[in-house]
Backbone as ProteinMPNN parsed JSONL, in Angstrom:
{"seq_chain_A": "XXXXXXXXXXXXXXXXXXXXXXXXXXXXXXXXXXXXXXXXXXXXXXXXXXXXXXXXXXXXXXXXXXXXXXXXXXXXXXXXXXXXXXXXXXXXXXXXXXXXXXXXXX", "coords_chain_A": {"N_chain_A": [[0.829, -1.188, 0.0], [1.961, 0.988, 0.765], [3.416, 1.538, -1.267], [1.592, 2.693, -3.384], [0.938, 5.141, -2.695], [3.365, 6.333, -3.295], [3.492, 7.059, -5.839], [3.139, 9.32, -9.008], [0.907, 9.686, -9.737], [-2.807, 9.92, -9.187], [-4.282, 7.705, -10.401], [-2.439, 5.865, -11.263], [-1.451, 5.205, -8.714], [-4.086, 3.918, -7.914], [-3.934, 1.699, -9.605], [-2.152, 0.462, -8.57], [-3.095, -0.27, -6.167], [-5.424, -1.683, -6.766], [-4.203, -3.946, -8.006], [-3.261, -5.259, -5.388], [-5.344, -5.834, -4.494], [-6.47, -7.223, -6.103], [-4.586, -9.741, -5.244], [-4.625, -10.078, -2.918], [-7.687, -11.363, -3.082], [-8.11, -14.187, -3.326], [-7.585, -15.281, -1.326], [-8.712, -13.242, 1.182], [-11.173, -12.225, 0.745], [-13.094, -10.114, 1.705], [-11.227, -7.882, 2.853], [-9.961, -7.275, 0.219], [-12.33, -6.328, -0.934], [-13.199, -4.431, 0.804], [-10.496, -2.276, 0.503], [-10.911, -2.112, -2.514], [-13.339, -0.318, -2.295], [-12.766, 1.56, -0.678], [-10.901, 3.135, -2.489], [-11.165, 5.269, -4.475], [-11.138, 7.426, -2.595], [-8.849, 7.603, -1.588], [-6.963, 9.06, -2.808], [-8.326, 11.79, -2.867], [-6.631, 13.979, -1.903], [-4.439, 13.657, -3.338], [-5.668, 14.562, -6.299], [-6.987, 16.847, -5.652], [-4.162, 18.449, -6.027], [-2.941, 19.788, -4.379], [-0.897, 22.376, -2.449], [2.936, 21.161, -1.854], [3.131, 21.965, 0.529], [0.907, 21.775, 2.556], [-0.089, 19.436, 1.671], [1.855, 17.039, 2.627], [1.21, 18.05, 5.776], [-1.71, 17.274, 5.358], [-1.923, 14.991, 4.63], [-1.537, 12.63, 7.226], [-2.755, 10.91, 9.471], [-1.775, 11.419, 12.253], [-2.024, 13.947, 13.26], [-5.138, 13.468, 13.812], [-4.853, 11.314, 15.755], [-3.07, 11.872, 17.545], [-3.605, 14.283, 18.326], [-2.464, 16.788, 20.497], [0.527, 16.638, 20.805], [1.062, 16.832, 17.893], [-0.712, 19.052, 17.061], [1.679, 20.845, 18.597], [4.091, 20.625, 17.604], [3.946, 20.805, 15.068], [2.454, 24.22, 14.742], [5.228, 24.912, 15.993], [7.031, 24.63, 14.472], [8.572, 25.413, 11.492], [7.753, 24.137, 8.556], [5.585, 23.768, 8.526], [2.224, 23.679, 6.947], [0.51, 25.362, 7.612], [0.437, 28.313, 6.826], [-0.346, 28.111, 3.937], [-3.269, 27.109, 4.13], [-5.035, 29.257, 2.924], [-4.661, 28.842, 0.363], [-5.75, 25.961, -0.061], [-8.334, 26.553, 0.576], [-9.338, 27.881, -1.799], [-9.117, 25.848, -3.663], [-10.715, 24.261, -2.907], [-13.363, 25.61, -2.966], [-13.159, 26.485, -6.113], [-13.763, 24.143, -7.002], [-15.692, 23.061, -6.1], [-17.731, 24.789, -7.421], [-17.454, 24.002, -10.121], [-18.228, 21.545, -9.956], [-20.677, 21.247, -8.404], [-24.073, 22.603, -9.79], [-25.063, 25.772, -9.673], [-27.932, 26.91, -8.627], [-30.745, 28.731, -8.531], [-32.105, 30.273, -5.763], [-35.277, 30.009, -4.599]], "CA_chain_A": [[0.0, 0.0, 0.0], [3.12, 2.263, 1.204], [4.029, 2.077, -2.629], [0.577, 3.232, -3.832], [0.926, 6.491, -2.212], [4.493, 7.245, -3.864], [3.59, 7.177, -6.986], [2.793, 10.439, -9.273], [-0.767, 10.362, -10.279], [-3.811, 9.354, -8.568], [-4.657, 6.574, -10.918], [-0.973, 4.837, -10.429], [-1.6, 4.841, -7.127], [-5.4, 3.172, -7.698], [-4.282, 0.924, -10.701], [-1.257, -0.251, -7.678], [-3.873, -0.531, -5.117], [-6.049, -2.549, -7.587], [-3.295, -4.999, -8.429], [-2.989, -5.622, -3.992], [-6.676, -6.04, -4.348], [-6.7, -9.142, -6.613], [-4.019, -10.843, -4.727], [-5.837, -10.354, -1.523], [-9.089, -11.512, -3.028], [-8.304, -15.344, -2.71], [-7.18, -15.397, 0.39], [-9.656, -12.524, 1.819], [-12.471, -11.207, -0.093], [-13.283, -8.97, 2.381], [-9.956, -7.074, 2.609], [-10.246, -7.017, -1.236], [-13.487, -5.427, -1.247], [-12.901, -2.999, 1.479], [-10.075, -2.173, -0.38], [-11.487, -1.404, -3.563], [-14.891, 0.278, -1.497], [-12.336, 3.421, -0.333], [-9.769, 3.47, -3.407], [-11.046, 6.696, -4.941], [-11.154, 8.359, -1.327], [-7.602, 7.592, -0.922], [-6.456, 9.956, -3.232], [-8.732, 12.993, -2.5], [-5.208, 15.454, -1.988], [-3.728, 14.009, -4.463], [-6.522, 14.98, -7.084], [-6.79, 18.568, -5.575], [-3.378, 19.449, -6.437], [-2.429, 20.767, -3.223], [0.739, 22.541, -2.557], [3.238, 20.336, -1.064], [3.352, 21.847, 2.537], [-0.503, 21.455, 3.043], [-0.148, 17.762, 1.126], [2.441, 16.682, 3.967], [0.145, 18.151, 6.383], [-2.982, 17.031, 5.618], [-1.526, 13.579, 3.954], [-1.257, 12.275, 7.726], [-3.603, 10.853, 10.746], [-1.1, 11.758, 13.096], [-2.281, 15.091, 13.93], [-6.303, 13.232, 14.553], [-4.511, 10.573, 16.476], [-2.475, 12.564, 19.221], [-3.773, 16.006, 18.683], [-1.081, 17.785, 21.207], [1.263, 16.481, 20.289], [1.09, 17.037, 16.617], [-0.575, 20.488, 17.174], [2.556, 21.59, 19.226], [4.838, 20.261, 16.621], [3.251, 21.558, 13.572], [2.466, 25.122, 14.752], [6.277, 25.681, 16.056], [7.728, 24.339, 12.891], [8.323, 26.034, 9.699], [7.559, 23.316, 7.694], [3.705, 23.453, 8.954], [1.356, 24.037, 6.03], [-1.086, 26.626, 7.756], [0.275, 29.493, 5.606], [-0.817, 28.055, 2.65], [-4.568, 26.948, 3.983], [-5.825, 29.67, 1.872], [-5.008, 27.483, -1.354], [-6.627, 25.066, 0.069], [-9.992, 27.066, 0.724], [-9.708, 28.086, -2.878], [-8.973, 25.079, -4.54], [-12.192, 23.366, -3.106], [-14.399, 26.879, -3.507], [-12.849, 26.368, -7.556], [-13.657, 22.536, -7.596], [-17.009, 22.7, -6.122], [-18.179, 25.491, -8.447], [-17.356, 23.565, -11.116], [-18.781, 19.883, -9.931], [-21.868, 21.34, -8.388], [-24.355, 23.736, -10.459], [-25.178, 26.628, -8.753], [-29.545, 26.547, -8.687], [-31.39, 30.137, -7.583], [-33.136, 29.792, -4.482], [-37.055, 31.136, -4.346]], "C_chain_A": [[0.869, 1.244, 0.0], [3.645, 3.05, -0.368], [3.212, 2.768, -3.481], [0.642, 4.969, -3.865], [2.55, 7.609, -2.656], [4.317, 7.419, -5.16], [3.159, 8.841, -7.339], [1.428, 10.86, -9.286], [-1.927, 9.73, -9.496], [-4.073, 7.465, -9.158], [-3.613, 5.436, -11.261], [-1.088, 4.891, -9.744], [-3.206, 3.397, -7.082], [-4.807, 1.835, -8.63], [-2.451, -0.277, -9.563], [-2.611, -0.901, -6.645], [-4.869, -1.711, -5.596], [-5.559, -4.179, -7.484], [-3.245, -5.882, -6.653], [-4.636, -6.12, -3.662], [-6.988, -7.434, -4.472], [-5.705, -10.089, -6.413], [-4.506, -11.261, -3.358], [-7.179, -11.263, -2.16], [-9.462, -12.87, -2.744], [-8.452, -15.716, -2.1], [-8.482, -14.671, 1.56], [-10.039, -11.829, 1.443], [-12.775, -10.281, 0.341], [-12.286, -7.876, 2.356], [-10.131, -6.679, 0.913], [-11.206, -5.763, -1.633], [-13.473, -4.376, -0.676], [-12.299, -2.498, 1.004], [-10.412, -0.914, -1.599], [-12.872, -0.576, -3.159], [-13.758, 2.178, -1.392], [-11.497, 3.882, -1.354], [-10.028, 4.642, -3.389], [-10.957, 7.826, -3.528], [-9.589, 8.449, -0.945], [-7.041, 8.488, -1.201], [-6.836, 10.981, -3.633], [-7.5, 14.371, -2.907], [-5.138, 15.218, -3.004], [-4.634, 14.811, -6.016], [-6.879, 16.855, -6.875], [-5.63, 19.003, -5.727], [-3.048, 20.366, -6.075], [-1.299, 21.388, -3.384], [1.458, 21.619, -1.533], [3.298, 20.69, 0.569], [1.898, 21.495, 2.902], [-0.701, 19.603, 2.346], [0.481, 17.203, 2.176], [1.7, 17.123, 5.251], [-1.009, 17.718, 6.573], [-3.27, 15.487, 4.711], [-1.766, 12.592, 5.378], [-2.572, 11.823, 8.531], [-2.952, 11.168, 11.59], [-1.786, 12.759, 14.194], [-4.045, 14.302, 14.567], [-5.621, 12.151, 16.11], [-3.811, 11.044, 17.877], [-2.661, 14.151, 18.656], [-2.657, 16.749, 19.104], [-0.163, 17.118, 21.221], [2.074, 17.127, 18.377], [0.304, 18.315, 16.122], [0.474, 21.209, 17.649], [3.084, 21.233, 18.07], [4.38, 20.931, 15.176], [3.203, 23.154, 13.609], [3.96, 25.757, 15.585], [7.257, 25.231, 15.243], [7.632, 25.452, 12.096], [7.843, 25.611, 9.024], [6.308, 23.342, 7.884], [3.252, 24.265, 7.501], [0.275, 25.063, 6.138], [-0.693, 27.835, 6.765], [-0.408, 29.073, 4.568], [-2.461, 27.649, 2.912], [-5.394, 27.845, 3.073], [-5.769, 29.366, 0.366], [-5.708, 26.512, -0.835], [-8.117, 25.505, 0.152], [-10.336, 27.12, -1.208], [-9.785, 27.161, -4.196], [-10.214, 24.308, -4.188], [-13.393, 24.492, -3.605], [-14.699, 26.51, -4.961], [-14.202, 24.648, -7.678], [-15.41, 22.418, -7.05], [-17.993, 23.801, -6.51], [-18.337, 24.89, -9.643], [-17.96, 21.983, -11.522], [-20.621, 20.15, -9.201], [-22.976, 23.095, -8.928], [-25.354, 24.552, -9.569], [-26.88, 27.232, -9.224], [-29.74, 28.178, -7.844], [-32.443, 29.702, -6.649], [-34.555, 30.484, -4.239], [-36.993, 31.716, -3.148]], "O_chain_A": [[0.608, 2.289, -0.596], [4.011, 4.187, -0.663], [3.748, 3.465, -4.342], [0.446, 5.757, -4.79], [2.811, 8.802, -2.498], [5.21, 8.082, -5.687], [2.886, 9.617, -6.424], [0.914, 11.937, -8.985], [-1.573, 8.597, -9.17], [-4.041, 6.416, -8.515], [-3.943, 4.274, -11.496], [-0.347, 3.939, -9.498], [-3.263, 2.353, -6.433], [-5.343, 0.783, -8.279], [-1.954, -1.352, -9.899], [-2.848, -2.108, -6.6], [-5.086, -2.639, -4.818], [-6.152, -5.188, -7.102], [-3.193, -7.111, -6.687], [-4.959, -6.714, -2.633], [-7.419, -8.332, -3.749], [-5.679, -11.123, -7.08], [-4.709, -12.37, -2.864], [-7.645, -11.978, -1.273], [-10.524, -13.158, -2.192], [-9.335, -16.553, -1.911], [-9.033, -15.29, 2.47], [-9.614, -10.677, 1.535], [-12.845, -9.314, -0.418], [-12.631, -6.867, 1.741], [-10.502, -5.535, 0.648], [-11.021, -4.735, -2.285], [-13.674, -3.325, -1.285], [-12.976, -1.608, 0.491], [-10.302, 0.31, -1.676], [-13.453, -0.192, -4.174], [-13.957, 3.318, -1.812], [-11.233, 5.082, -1.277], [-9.455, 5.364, -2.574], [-10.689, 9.015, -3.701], [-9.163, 9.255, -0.118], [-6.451, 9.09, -0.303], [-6.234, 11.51, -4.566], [-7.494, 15.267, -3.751], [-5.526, 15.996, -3.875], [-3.994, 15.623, -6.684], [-6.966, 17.754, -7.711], [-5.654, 20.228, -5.605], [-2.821, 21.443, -6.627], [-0.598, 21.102, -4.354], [0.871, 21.27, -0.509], [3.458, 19.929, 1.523], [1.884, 20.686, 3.83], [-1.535, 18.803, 2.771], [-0.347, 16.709, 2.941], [1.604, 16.121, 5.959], [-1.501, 17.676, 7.701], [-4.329, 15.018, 4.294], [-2.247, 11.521, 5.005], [-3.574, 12.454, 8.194], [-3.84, 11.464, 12.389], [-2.025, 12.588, 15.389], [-4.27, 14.534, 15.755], [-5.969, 12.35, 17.274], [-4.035, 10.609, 19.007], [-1.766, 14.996, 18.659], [-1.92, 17.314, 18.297], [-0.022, 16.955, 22.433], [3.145, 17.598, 17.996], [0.511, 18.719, 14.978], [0.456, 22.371, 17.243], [2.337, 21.631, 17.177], [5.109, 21.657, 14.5], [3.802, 23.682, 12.672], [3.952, 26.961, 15.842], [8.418, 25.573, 15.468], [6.722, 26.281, 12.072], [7.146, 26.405, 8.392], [5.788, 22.63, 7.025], [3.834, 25.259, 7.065], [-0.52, 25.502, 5.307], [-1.531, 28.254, 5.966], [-1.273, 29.878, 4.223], [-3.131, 27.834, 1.896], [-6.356, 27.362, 2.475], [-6.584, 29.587, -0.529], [-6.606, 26.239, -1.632], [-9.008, 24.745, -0.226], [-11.279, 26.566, -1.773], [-10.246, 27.432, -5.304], [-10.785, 23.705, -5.097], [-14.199, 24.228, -4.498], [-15.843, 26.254, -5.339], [-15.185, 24.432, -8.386], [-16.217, 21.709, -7.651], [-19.089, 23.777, -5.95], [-19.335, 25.184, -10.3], [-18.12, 21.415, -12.602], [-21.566, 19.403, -9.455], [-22.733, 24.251, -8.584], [-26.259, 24.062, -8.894], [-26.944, 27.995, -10.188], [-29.097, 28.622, -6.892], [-33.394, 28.94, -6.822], [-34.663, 31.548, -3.629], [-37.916, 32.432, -2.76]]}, "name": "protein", "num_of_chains": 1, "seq": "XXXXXXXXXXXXXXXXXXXXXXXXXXXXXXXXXXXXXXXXXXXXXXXXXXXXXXXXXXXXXXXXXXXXXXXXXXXXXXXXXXXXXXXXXXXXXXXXXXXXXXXXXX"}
């Protein structure tokens, strides 16, 4: 799976994840299916075309998993991605302008 997530493009990552799918599937169908059930969710970031400090940031569970920890660490870093959250506001604003059509309200 570790190798899924290095690749460049979303769909090398899914068409890896795929391939781990149908060797699992003999063995454990379930794993298989779960699996293939979250693929396209996996690679959410990568498809928005984050910038890399908010991709390393918001690539992780870390920060849900120990909170303070990984809030202290993040906000006295440099390397923390909060400057750039306002690409991130604007790249979903963009993306869900464009995927959902905008209806006048009576």
């Amino acid at each position: 799976m570790r190798a899924a997530w290095k690749v460049t493009t979303p769909e090398k990552g899914e068409k890896r994840l795929e391939r781990l799918a149908h060797f699992l599937e003999r063995d454990y169908e379930s794993a298989a299916r779960s699996l293939r059930q979250g693929m396209a969710e996996m690679f959410t970031l990568q498809r928005l075309k984050l910038l890399p400090s908010l991709y390393k940031c918001l690539a992780t569970t870390n920060l849900i998993e120990s909170p303070h920890s990984g809030v202290a660490r993040r906000t006295v870093s440099e390397k923390s991605g909060h400057r750039d959250l306002w690409a991130l506001a604007t790249i979903l604003r963009r993306k869900a302008e464009t995927e959902i059509p905008h209806e006048k309200v009576a």
